[in-house]
MARSESE-882355 format. One line per 8 residues: number of its first residue (from 1); their letters; for each residue z, y, x of C-alpha. Coordinates in steps of 0.2 Angstrom, whole numbers, plus 5000, padded with zeros to 4 digits. Layout:
// residues N
NUM	A	Z Y X  ...
END
This chain:
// residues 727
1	XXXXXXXX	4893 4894 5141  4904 4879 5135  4921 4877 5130  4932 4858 5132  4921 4849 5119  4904 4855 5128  4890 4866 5120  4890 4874 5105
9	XXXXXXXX	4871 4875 5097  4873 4895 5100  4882 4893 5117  4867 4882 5122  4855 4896 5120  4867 4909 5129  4866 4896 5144  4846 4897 5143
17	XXXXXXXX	4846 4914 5146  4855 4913 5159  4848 4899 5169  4832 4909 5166  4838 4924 5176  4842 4911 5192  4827 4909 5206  4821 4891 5207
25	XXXXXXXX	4824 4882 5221  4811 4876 5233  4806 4855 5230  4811 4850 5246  4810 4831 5242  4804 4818 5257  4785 4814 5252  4773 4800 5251
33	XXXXXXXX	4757 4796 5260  4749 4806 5246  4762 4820 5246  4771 4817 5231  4790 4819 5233  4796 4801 5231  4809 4806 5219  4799 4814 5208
41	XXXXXXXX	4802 4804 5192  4816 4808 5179  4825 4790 5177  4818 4785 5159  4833 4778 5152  4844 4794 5156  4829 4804 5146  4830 4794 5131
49	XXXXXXXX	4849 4798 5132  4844 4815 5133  4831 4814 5118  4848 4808 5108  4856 4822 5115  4842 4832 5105  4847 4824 5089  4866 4826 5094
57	XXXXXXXX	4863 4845 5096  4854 4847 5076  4871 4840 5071  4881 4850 5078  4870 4866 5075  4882 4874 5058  4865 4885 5053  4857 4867 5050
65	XXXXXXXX	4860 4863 5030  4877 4852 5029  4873 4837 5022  4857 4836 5037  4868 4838 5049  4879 4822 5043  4861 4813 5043  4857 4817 5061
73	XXXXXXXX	4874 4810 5065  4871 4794 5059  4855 4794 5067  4863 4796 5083  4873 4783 5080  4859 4772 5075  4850 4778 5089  4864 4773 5100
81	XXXXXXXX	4865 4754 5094  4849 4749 5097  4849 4757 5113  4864 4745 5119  4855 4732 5111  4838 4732 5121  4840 4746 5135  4858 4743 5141
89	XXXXXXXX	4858 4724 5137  4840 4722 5147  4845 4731 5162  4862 4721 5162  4852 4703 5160  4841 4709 5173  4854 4711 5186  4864 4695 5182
97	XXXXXXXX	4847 4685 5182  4842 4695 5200  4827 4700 5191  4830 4720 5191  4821 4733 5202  4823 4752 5208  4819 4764 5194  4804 4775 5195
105	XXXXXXXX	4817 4788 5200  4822 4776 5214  4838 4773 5211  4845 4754 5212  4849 4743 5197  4868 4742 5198  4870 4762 5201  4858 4765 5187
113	XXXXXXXX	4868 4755 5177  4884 4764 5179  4875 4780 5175  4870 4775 5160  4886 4768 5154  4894 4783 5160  4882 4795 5152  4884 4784 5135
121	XXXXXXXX	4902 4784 5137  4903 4804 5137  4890 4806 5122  4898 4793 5110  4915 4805 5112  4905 4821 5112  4897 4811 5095  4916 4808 5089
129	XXXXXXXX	4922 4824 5090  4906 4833 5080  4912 4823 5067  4932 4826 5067  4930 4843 5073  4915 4848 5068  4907 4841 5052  4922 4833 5045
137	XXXXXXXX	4930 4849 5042  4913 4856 5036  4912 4843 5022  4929 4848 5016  4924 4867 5015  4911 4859 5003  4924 4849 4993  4916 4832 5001
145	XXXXXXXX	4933 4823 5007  4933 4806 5017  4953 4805 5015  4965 4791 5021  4974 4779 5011  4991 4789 5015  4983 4805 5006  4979 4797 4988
153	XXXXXXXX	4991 4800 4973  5000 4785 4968  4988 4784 4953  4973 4784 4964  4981 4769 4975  4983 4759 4959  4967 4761 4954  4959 4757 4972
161	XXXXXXXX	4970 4742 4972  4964 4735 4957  4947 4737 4961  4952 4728 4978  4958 4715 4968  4943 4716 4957  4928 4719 4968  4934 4715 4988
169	XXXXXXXX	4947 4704 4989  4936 4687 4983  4923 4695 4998  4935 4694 5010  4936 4679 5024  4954 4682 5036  4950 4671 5049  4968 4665 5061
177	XXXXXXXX	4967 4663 5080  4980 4649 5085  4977 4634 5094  4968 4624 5079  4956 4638 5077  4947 4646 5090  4943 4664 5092  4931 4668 5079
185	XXXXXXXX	4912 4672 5081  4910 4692 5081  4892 4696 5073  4884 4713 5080  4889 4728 5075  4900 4721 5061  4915 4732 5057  4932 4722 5059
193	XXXXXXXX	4949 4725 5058  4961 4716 5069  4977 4711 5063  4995 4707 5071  5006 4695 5060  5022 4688 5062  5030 4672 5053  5046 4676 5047
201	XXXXXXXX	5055 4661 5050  5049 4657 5069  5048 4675 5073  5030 4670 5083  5016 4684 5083  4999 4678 5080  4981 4688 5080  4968 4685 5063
209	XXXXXXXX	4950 4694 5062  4947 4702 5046  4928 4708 5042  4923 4721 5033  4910 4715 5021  4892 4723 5025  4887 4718 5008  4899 4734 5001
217	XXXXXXXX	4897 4752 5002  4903 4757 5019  4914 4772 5008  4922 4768 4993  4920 4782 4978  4935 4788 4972  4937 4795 4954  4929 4814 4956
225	XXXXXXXX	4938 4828 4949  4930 4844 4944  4916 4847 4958  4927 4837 4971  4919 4822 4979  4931 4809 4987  4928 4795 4997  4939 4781 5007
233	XXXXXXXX	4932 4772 5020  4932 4753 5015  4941 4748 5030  4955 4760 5024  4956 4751 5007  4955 4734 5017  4970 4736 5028  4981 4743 5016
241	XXXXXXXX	4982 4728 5006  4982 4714 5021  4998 4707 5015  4989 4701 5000  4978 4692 5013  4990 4685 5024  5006 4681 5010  5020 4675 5018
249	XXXXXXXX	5019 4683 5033  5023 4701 5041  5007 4712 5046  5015 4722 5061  4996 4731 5067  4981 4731 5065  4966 4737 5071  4947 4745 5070
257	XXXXXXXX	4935 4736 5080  4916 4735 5083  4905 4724 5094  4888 4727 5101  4878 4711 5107  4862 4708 5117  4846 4708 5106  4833 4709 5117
265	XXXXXXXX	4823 4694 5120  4805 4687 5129  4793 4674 5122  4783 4666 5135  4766 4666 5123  4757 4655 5138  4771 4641 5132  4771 4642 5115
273	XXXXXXXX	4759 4633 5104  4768 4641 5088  4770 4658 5091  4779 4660 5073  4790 4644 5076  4792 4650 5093  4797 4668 5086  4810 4662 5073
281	XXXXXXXX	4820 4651 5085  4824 4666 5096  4825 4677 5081  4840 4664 5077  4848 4667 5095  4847 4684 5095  4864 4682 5083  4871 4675 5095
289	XXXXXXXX	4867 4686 5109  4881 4692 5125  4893 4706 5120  4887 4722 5129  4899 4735 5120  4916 4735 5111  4919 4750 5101  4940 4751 5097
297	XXXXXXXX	4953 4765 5089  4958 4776 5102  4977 4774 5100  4973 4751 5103  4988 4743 5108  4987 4737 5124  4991 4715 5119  4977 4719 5106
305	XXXXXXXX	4963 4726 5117  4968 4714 5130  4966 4697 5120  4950 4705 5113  4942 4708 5132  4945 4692 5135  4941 4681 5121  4924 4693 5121
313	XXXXXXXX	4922 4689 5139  4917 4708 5144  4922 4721 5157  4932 4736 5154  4920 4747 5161  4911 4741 5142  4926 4746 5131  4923 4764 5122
321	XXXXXXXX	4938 4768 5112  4935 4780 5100  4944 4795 5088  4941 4794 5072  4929 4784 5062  4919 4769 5069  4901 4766 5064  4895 4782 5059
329	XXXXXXXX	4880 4775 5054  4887 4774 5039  4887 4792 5036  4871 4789 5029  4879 4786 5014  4886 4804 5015  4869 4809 5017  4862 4804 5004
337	XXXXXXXX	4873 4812 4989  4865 4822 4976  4870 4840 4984  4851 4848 4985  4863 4866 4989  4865 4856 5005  4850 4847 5010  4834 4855 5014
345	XXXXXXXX	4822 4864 5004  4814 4848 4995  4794 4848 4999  4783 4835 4990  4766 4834 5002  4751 4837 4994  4733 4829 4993  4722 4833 5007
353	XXXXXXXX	4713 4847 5003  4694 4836 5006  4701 4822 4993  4704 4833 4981  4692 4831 4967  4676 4842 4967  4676 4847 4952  4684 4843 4937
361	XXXXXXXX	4673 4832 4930  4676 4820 4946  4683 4806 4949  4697 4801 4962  4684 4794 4973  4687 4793 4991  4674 4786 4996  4662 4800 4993
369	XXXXXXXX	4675 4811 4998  4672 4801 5017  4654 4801 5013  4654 4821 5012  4663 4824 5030  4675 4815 5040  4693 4819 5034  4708 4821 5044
377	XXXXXXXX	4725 4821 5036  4742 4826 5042  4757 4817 5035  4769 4820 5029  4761 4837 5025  4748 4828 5016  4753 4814 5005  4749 4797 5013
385	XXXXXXXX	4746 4788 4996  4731 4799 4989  4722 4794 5005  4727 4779 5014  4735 4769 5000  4723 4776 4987  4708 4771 5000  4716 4753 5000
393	XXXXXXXX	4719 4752 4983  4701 4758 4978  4693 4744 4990  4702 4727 4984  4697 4735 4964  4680 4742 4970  4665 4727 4967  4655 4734 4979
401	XXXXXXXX	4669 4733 4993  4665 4715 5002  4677 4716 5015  4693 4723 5023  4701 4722 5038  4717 4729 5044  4731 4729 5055  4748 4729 5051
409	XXXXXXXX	4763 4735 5063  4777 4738 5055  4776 4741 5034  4788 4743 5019  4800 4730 5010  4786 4733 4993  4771 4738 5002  4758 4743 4989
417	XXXXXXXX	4745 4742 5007  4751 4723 5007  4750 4721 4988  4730 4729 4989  4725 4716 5001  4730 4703 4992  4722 4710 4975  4707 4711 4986
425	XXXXXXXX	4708 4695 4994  4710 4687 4973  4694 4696 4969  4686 4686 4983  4682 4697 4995  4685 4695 5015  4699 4702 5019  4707 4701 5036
433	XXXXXXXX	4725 4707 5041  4731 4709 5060  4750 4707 5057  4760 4710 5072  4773 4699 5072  4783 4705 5089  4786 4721 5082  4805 4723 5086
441	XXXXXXXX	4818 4724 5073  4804 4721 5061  4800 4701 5066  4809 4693 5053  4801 4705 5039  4782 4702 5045  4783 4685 5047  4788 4685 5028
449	XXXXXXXX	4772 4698 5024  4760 4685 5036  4764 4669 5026  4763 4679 5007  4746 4684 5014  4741 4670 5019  4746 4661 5003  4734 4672 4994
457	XXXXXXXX	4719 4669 5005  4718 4684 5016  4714 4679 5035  4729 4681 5043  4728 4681 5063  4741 4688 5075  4732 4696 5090  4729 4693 5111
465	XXXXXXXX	4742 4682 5118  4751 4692 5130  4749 4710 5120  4755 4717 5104  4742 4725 5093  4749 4742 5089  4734 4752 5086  4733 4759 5068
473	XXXXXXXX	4716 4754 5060  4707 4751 5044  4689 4747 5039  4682 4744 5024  4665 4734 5021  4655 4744 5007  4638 4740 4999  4629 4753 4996
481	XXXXXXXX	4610 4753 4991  4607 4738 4998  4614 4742 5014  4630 4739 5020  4641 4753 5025  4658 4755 5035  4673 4766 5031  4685 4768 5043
489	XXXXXXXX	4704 4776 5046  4711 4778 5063  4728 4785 5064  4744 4788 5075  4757 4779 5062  4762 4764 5053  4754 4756 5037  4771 4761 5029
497	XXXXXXXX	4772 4771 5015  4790 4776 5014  4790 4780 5033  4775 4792 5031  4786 4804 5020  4795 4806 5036  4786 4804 5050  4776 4815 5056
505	XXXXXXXX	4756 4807 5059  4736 4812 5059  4725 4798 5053  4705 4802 5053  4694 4795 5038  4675 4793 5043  4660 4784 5039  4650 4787 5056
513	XXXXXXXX	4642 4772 5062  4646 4774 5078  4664 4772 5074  4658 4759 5062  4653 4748 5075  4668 4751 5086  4680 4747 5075  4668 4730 5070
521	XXXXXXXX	4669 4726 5089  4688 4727 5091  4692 4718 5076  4680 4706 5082  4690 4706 5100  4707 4703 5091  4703 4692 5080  4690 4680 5089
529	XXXXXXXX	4685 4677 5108  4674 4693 5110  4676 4703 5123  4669 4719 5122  4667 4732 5137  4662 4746 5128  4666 4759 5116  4657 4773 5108
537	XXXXXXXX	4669 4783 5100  4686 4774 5106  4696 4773 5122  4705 4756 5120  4720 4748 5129  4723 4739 5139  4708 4739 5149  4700 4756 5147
545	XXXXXXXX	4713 4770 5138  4725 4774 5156  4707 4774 5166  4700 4784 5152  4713 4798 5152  4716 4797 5171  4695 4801 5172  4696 4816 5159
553	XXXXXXXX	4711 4822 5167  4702 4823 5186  4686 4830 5178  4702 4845 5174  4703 4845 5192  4689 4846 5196  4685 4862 5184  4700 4871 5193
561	XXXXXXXX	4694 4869 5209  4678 4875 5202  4685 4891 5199  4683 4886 5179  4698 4886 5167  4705 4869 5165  4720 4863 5154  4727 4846 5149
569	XXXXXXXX	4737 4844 5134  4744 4830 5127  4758 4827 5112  4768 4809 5114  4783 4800 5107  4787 4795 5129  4779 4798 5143  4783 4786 5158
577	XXXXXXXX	4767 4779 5167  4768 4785 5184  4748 4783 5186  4747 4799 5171  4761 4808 5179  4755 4808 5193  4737 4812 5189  4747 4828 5180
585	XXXXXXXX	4757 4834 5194  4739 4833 5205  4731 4844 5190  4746 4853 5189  4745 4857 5209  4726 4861 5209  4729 4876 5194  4726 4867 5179
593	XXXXXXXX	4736 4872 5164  4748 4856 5157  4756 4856 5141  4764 4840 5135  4772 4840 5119  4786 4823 5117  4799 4819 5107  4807 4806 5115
601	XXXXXXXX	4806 4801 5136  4799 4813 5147  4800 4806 5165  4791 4821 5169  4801 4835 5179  4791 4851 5174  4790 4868 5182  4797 4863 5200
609	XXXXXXXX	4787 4875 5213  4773 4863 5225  4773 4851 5210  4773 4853 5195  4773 4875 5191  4760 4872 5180  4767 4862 5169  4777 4864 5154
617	XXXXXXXX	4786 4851 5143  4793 4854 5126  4800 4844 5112  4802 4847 5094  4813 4838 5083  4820 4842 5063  4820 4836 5045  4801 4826 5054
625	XXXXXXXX	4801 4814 5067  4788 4819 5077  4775 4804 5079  4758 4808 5080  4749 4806 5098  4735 4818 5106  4727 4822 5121  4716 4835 5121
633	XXXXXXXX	4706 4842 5138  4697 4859 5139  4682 4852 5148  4675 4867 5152  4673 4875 5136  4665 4859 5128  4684 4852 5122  4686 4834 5120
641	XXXXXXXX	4702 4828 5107  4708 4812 5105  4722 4806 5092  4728 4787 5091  4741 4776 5091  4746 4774 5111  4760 4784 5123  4759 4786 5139
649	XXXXXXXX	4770 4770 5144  4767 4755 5154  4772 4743 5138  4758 4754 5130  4743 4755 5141  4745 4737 5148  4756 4726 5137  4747 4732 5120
657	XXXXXXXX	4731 4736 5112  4730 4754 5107  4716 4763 5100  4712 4783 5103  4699 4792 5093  4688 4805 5097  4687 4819 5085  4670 4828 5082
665	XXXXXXXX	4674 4843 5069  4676 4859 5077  4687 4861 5059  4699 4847 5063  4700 4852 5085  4702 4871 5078  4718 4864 5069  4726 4854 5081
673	XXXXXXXX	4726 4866 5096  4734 4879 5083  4745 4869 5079  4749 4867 5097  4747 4882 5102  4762 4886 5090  4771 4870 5095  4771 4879 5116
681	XXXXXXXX	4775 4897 5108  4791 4904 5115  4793 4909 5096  4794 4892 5091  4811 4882 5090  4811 4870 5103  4819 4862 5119  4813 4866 5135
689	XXXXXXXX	4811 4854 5151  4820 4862 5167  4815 4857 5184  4832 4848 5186  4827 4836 5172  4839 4843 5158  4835 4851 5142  4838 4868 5134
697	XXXXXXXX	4837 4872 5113  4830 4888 5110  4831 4889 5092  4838 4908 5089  4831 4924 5097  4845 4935 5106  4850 4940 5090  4855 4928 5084
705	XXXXXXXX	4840 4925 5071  4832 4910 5071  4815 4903 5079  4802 4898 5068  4803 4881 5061  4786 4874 5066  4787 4859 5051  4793 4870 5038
713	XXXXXXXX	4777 4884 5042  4766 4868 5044  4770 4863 5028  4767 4878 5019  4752 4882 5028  4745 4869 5021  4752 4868 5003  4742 4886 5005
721	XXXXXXX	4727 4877 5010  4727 4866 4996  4729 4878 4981  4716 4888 4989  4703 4872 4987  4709 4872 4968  4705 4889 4965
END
């Protein structure tokens, strides 16, 4: 049920009950030699829209807390950005270059690119209008007002222009088109306001570009009164005093704009002898990059749009025009006002209930806490810097510790993890560091973190040529009576303590020495020339980890046909590799019992009879951004569980090196498969994957009362489990 502006978030569970009471269709797809229909792949760039969607639909959902709501819509936007920047951009550079193929949905480069653009176009308006119908109006319930310059009092207007004066107007840089200067240089995603003027004395129009400073608040605070909260966009502030920019002359228009350039880019590492010189250079181009999107007011007049088209050299097929604001992004400022009336409950994760102290006469150590039992933490449940950071930040003070190694994907601006290597590596000990230095978006920041590392001594090297290194993995080198001893963490997350109060990760502490000499070999592997061919306790990509899980998952077969219950589950950020789709939609065919649990893509069309009727696909999304990775398979009673760093992607399973480890407490499997047995309840608020491909929220009962909030019970399951350990 939907009215002109689409589906509410109640109306999307009306349309779920319904679509449940219709008889699904027979697949009558043409098939190939091994009797897989040919189209039966979702299109992987139409499911990540979809996973937006997800996002989209929280915003929009009134029973989510206010101030939430106006964080997921920035996320959106955010979300959206990037996604023009590398997804749209790619494919577009593909097909200019002659380089782009069929989908795995089969459907031809050039179609699937107006697709896409279409399917962007209408989601960017649907995005629009949550915010001016939707959350707009909600803010102002709540006495939160982003007002326009024509609603302030005339005191209000004096003040703002003397802080113009004061604090923007010396920011500012009005750059004139005309025949001695060019059209300027539009940085990515910059906010801009163009402006019409005219000269009085020849009567001549002319075109100026005026940035809005990213260096100020995006919204500018005006004075409160009472329990009201006001704000102006800066733009606002900006275009209402332009004849202070342009003196002399008359201002007849102006204008809101946005561009969105290209920022993908490929390093050929076979070429390159310095990958980090090679890395900044293109880092340096990616400024520059092709316009892909131009985001504009909705009420543009026509001379405008047209000299901007042109001078940006794109179609019109890449113009959005837009009601109400641009750049919603900055709605994080919004989100982030001190209203807790608004927000989510607060919930401050706890120690792990193993590192906890023994007694009180203990110390925090955590090495004997490993040395006990292996330990398995869930972030952000379970605070990430009384076990990971206080692990590192025990070894570099610890004189018994000889040696770390680590690897580092993506970290934080003032990482404590980076400031604990190089403490080590002052003391003197070994410490090596993996730094990925192709980590997208975060290049520029861990090239800085590699050279400060290597400037204090640690051993600094950068992987495989060819791969990124994306597994999660710490060891640390321990004497102990006169032996040497090796504690190791395996996770599903980054190294990043500010990102683990968020996101959602496992990470498995253990001293076995199984793992031990794994996690030796590997490092051995990326740091040196070794090539190791097998693993005890790991299954590592890219040579072992797609085999690995494509042989566990026929084994599942195998069971079925046996007569013997089977089941395959596994919980991913995306899952896109045909070979483990496939190998799940032949499980799926011989009676095993599939469950994947993703956030993001799904290429994965689940429940469609002759196919795939065994397989359900679910998503969870909230205040957590689901991130951890599992695979777990029932093997006949004797259940094997793996978490680790890798999704089921090509860029994943052949383009990086991943780690999975298995788990060996029946404690530690007990909780996971609760925890997914609840994330594939019906009672559970989730999305459900139809057989069409699309997605349905069921987050209230018929009732209208809502689902249970998997995070929220997560986290006070656990806070439970934590003061029953200090009793």
């Amino acid at each position: 049920m939907t009215d002109e502006h689409g589906p509410t978030a109640g109306d999307a569970d009306f349309a779920t009950q319904i679509d449940d009471d219709q008889s699904e269709p027979e697949y009558h797809a043409a098939e190939t030699a091994d009797g897989m229909p040919i189209d039966r792949f979702i299109d992987r760039e139409l499911s990540w829209l979809d996973f937006n969607l997800r996002v989209l639909e929280l915003a929009e959902d009134e029973q989510v807390p206010l101030l939430e709501r106006v964080n997921f819509l920035a996320i959106f936007a955010s979300n959206l950005d990037e996604f023009f920047m590398v997804r749209v951009a790619g494919l577009k550079r593909r097909i200019v270059t002659g380089l782009a193929v069929p989908t795995n949905a089969g459907v031809a480069p050039q179609e699937q690119y107006s697709r896409l653009v279409a399917r962007a176009r209408e989601l960017q308006q649907r995005h629009a209008r949550c915010y001016t119908e939707s959350i707009g109006p909600a803010l102002q319930n709540e006495n939160i007002f982003l007002v326009g310059w024509n609603e302030l009092s005339d005191a209000e207007r004096t003040e703002l222009t003397q802080r113009f004066y004061d604090e923007i107007f010396p920011v500012l840089m009005p750059l004139a088109v005309d025949p001695a200067h060019p059209f300027p240089y539009i940085s990515g995603l910059s906010l801009n306001i163009a402006v019409r003027i005219r000269s009085p004395r020849s009567e001549t129009e002319e075109f100026a570009r005026l940035k809005v400073p990213a260096v100020l608040s995006r919204f500018v605070p005006i004075d409160a009164s009472g329990s009201t909260t006001r704000f102006l966009p800066l733009e606002d502030l900006i275009a209402h005093n332009l004849d202070e920019l342009f003196p002399g002359m008359e201002v007849i228009g102006h204008h809101i704009f946005r561009v969105t350039r290209n920022e993908d880019f490929i390093i050929d590492e076979d070429e390159t002898e310095n990958l980090i010189q090679q890395l900044e250079k293109e880092l340096s181009r990616r400024k520059f990059g092709p316009p892909i999107r131009l985001e504009i007011e909705q009420d543009v007049e026509e001379v405008v749009l047209d000299l901007l088209v042109r001078e940006l050299g794109i179609s019109n097929d890449e113009v959005y025009p837009l009601e109400g604001e641009l750049d919603l992004t900055g709605m994080f400022q919004i989100s982030n006002l001190d209203r807790p009336d608004l927000l989510y409950t607060k919930r401050v994760p706890v120690t792990a209930a193993p590192l906890l102290p023994k007694d009180n006469d203990d110390g925090d150590d955590i090495f004997s806490a490993i040395t006990r039992k292996d330990v398995l933490v869930h972030h952000p449940y379970e605070s990430f810097a009384t076990s990971v950071q206080a692990m590192l930040e025990q070894a570099a003070d610890d004189p018994n510790v000889l040696a770390i190694k680590q690897t580092l994907y993506r970290t934080s601006g003032d990482s404590p993890i980076v400031a604990s290597l190089i403490r080590a590596a002052a003391q003197g000990k070994q410490v090596l560091a993996l730094v990925e230095i192709k980590a997208r978006f975060d290049e520029t920041n861990n090239i800085n973190w590699a050279r400060k590392l290597e400037r204090a001594g640690v051993h600094v090297v950068y992987g495989l040529v060819g791969l990124k290194t994306h597994c999660k993995l710490l060891m640390v080198v321990r004497r102990e009576h006169g032996k040497l001893k090796n504690y190791c963490h395996i996770g599903t997350g980054n190294y990043n303590p500010k990102t683990s109060r968020v996101y959602e990760d496992f990470g498995l502490f253990t001293d076995n020495d199984d793992v031990g000499r794994d996690m030796t070999r590997l490092f051995n592997e990326l740091s040196g020339f070794a090539i190791q061919r097998h693993f005890n306790r790991l299954l590592v990509a890219p040579r072992y980890l797609r085999k690995g899980l494509v042989d566990r998952i026929q084994r599942e077969i195998d069971n079925a046909e046996a007569g013997q219950p089977a089941r395959v589950r596994m919980k991913v950020n995306s899952i896109v590799d045909e070979k483990i789709i496939d190998a799940l939609y032949r499980a799926s065919r011989a009676g095993v019992q599939v469950e994947v649990w993703v956030r993001g893509i799904s290429s994965i069309k689940a429940g469609v009879p002759g196919m795939s009727e065994n397989i359900k696909v679910r998503s969870v999304l909230g205040r957590y951004l689901e991130h951890s990775r599992v695979f777990a398979f029932l093997n006949g009673g004797n259940e094997e569980i793996f978490i680790g760093s890798a999704d089921m992607m090509h860029r994943n399973l052949d383009r990086r090196v991943e780690a999975l480890i298995q788990l060996t407490s029946t404690q530690h499997m007990s909780d996971i498969t609760s925890l997914f047995d609840r994330a594939m309840s019906d009672s559970t608020a989730s999305w459900h994957a139809q057989p069409d491909g699309s997605w349905l929220r069921r987050a209230y009962t018929e009732q209208g009362e809502p689902l249970n909030d998997l995070q929220r019970d997560r986290m006070i399951e656990i806070q439970r489990r934590t003061k029953g350990r200090n009793r």
